[in-house]
N, C-alpha and C positions, 0 to 999 in steps of 0.2 A: 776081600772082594773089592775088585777097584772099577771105578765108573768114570765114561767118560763124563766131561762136566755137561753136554749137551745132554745126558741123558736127565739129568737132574732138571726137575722143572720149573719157572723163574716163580718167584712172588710172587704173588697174585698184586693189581693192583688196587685200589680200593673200590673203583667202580665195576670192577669184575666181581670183585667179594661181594660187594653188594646186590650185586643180578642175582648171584648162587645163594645171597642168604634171602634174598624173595622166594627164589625156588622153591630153597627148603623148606621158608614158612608156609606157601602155598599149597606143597605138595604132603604135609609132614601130617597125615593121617593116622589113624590106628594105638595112638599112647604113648608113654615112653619108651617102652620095650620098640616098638616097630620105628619110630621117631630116630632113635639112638643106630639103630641097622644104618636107617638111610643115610643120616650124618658119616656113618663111617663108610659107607660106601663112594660117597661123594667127596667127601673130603681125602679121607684117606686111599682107596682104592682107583676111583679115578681123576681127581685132580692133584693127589699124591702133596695137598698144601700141609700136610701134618704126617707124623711118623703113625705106626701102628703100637706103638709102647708110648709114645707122648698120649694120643688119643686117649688110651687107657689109663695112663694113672691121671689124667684129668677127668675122665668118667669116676673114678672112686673117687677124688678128693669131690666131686658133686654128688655123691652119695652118700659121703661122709658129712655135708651141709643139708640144716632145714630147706625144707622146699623142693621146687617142683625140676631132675635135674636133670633133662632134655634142656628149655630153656638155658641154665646152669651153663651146660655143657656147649651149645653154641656161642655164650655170652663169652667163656671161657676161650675160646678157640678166636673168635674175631679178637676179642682184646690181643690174644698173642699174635694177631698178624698183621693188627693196625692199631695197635694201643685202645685208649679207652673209645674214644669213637667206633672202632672196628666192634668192641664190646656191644657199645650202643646199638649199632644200626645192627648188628648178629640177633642179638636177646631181642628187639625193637619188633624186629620185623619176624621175628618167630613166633610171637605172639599178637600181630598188630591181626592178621586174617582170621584167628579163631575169635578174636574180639569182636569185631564187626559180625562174623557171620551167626557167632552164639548170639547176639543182643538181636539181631532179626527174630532168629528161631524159637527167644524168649518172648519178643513180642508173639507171637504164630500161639505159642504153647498157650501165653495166660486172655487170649483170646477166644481163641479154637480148641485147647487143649481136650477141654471137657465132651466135646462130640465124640457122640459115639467112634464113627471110624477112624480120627485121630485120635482116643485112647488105645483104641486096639494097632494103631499102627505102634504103639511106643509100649504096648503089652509084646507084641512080637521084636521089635528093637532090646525091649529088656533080658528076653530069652538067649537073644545072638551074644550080649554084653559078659553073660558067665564063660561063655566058648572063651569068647578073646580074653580075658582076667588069665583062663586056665593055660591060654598059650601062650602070656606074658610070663608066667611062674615059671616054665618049662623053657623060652628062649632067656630070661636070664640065668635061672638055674644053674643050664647047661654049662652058661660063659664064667659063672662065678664061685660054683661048687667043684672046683678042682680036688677031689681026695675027700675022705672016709670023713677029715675035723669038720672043714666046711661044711659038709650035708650035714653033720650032725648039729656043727651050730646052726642052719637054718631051722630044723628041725625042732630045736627049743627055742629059739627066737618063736616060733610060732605054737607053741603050745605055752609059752610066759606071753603073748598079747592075749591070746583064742581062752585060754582055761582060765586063765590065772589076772588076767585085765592089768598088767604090768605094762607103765608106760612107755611109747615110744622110744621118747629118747632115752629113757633107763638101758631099755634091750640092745638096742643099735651103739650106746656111748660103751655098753658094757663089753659086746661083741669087742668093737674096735678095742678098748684095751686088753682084753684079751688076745689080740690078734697082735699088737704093741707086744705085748712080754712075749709071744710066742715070737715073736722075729729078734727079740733080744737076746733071748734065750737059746735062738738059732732051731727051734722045733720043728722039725721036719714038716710038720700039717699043715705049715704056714708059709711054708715055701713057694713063692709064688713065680714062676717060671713066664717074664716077662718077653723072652728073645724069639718067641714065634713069629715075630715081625720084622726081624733084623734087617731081611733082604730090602724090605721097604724101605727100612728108618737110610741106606745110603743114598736113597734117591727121592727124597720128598723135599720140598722146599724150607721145611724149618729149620735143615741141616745149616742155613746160614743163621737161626738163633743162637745154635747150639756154638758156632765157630768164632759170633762176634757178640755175644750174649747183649744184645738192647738193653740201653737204659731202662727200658720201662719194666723192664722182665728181673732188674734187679732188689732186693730187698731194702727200702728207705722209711724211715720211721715219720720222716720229713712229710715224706708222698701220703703214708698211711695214716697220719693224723688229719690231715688234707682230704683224702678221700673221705674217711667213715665220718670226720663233721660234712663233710655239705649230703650223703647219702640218707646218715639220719636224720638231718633236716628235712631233705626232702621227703621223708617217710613218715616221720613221726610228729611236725608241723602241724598239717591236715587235723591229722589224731586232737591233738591237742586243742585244735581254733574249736573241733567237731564236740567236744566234751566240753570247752568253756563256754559254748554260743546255745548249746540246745540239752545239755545235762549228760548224764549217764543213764538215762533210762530211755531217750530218745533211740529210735531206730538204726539212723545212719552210727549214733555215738556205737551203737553196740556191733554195729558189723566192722567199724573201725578198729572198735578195740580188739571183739574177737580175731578180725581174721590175722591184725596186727601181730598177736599173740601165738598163733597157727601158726603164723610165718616164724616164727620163734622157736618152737619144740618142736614141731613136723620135722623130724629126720628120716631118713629113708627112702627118700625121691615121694613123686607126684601119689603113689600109689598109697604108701604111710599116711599123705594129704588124706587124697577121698577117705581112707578109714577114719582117722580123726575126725575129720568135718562131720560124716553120714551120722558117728556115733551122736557128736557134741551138736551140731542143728537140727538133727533130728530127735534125739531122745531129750538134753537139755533146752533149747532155747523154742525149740519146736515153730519153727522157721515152715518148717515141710516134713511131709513123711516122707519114710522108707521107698513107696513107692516113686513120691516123685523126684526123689533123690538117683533112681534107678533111670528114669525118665531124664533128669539133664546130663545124665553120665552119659545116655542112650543119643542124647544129642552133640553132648561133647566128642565121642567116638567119630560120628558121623560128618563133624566138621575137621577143617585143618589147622594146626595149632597144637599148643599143648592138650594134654589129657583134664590140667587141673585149672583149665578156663570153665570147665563145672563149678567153681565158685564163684563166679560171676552169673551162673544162672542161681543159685543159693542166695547170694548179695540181690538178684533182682528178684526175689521173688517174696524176701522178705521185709523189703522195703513198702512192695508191690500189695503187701496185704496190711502195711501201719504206715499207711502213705502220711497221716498226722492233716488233713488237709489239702494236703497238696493232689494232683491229680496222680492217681496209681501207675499208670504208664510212665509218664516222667521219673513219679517215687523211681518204681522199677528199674528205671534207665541209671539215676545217680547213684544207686543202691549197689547197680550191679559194678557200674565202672569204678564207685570205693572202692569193692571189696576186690575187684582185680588191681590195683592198682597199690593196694598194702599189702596183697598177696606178691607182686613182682618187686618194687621197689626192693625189696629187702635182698633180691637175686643179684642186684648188680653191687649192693654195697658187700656180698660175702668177696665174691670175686674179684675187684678191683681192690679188694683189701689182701685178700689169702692169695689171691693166684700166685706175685711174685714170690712169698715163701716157698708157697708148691712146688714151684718150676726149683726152685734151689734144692731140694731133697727128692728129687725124680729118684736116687740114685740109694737112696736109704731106706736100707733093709728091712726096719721096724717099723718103720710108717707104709711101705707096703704091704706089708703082712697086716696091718693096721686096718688097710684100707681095704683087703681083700676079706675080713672076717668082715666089714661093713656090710659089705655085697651080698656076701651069704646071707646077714642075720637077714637083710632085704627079703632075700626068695623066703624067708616065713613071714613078712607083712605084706609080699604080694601074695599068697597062699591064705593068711587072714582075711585080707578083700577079697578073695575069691569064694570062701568057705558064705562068708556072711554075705552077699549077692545071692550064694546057693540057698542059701535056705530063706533070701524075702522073694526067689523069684518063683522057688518050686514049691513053696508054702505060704498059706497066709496067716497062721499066726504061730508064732513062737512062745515060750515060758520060761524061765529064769531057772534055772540048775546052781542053788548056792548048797556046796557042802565046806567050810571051815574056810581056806582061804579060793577055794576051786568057786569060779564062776563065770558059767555064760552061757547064752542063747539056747535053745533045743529047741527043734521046729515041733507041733503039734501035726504027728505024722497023719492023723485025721482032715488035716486042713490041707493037703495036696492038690493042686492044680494040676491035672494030668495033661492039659496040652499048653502049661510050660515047660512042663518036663519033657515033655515031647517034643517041643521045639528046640528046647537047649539040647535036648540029646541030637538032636539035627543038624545043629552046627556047631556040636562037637565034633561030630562024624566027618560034616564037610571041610571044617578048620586041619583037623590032627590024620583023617586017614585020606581025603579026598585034594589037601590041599589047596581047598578053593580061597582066594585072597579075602581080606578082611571086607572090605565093601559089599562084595556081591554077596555074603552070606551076611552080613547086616539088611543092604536090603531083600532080601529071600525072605528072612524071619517076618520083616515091617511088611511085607506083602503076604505074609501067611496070618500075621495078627487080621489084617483086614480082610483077608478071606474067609477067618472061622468069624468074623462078626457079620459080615454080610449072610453068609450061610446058616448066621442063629447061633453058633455055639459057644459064643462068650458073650 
């Protein structure tokens, strides 16, 4: 298929990129799942600045990294179109609006939170939050369970976190090597059928990477030793001044270190995050309960930004209760901006380190199949956060099911809350058969929370 060259569309230049990556941060509502649609819409569909087979194996190799990989995956894209700067102001501004706008709504929360009709607004925002979880499992599913192997690896990916409490990155590193032999090995379930984009890939702008391969996009050990010392300075500095000035027992030391460490074995994009975090500051460090962990999810949804700018409401909240002194809003404020800040840091040193390799092996076999059992093992840890939402928002108490290596959660069917159920059954209905967008059925819910409290019934 041959094109003329005008049909090919030019570069972007960088202060173009830069309006479009405002956009996107502005506009980038709804989580990874919906975050990741609009990227490719935008990018690929109508400004045509990236191929539809580039996009995608840059989305696995950010599913194949700790952390949150919306973010990832824009950082990813600006760097290949403006080197590390393009990185920057990409990742920068993808998360600079849910910052600012979660640090308001956290001030709101540990103010106001406790009144009545703003509890019930964020009892009914909780209700909406299981809908979208259950529409995020079913829009990646769809894109990443190609054939019979996949759904079944997701399928034990999520019954090794949910029954069996097998780590993260165990499931997700094991997946991917299994997905590695199976492309070696040439196994049919692993065959990942990249060329549904082909028509695109001749007329998108990165066709001039592909023709004159940029220096920056090539693999140098020079560049990469370069990059990963000043990235983990930058990241792990802080960490360090924060445990030699105020101990390990101190507050900030420990949201430094934890989240520092989060950012570390969190595989599985944003969604893996919140489960690890809800488990580990909620059950271990007991930062916040369940509920209010449901509550900054319930805010994070609602702003624009990534999904796992929720630990920056986690970071203020528990700084905000061992302020040590200091005044608690403040606490709150430096609590929250550490713990976003060792949560991303860590984003731009995978990428500016891995991406050039990445870009070298688009083309090989094994590392796709690699990166496509990643995906799968994903749709069972988004399926995990959705199980465990279901049963803190449709129950209120749970009890421990331990038989020999088998453990987890079991709601206490007696403790039902019939108009959570009732709400989440609501915008399940309107999400999956009514199609109503994410927003207006977040606020339906938060307007029905406040309705049955007004009316007496919660």
């Amino acid at each position: 298929m041959t094109m003329d060259s005008k049909a090919t569309p030019a570069h972007p230049t960088f202060a173009e990129a830069t309006r479009v990556w405002l956009k996107i941060g502005l506009l980038s509502f709804g989580g990874p799942a919906a975050q990741i649609a609009m990227m490719h819409r935008i990018l690929v569909d109508e400004k045509r600045w990236i191929s539809e087979s580039r996009f995608l194996h840059a989305l696995n190799y950010c599913m194949l990294l700790p952390g949150p990989e919306a973010t990832q995956l824009a950082t990813y894209v600006g760097w290949l179109l403006h080197k590390t700067r393009g990185g920057l102001v990409a990742g920068g501004l993808f998360v600079l609006p849910g910052i600012v706008a979660l640090m308001v709504l956290s001030w709101v929360y540990v103010i106001a939170g406790q009144i009545g009709i703003v509890a019930a607004l964020f009892f009914g925002l909780k209700a909406a939050i299981l809908a979208v979880v259950l529409e995020a499992v079913l829009r990646v599913g769809k894109r990443a369970l190609k054939g019979t192997v996949l759904a079944l690896l997701a399928a034990a990916a999520f019954t090794a976190i949910y029954f069996f409490s097998i780590p993260f990155p165990i499931v997700v590193l094991g997946a991917g090597l299994l997905g590695f032999i199976g492309g070696k090995l040439n196994w049919s379930g692993f065959d990942v059928n990249m060329q549904h984009g082909a028509s695109k890939q001749a007329v998108t702008a990165d066709a001039l990477i592909d023709r004159q391969q940029p220096e920056h996009t090539k693999p140098s050990l020079k560049r990469l030793a370069l990059v990963t010392a000043t990235w983990l300075a930058l990241w792990l500095i802080p960490v360090a001044l924060l445990l030699l000035a105020l101990g390990e027992g101190n507050v900030f030391s420990r949201i430094a270190v934890f989240f520092s460490k989060m950012a570390m074995v969190t595989f599985g994009g944003a969604y893996a995050v919140l489960a690890y975090v809800a488990q580990q500051a909620v059950e271990n460090y007991q930062w916040l309960s369940a509920g209010e962990m449901l509550d900054g999810l319930g805010l994070a949804e609602t702003t624009p930004g990534p999904l796992i700018m929720v630990l920056q409401f986690v970071g203020f909240l528990a700084a905000f209760r061992d302020a040590g002194g200091m005044p608690p809003l403040l606490a709150g404020t430096l609590g929250g901006l550490l713990a976003t800040w060792v949560t991303f840091a860590p984003c731009f040193l995978w990428i500016f380190a891995g991406a050039p390799y990445v870009e070298t092996l688009r083309s090989n076999r094994a590392l796709s199949s690699a990166l496509a059992a990643i995906t799968a093992a994903v749709v069972g840890v988004i399926l995990n956060l959705a199980v465990w939402f279901a049963v803190h928002v449709v129950f209120s108490r749970t009890r421990e099911i331990v038989y020999g290596p088998l453990r987890f959660d079991a709601p206490v069917i007696a403790s039902v809350n019939l108009w959570a159920a009732a709400l989440s059954l609501a915008a399940v209905i309107a999400i999956f058969v009514l199609k109503v967008r994410m927003i207006p059925v977040l606020a339906a819910c938060a307007a029905s929370g406040i309705a049955l409290y007004l009316f007496g019934y919660i």
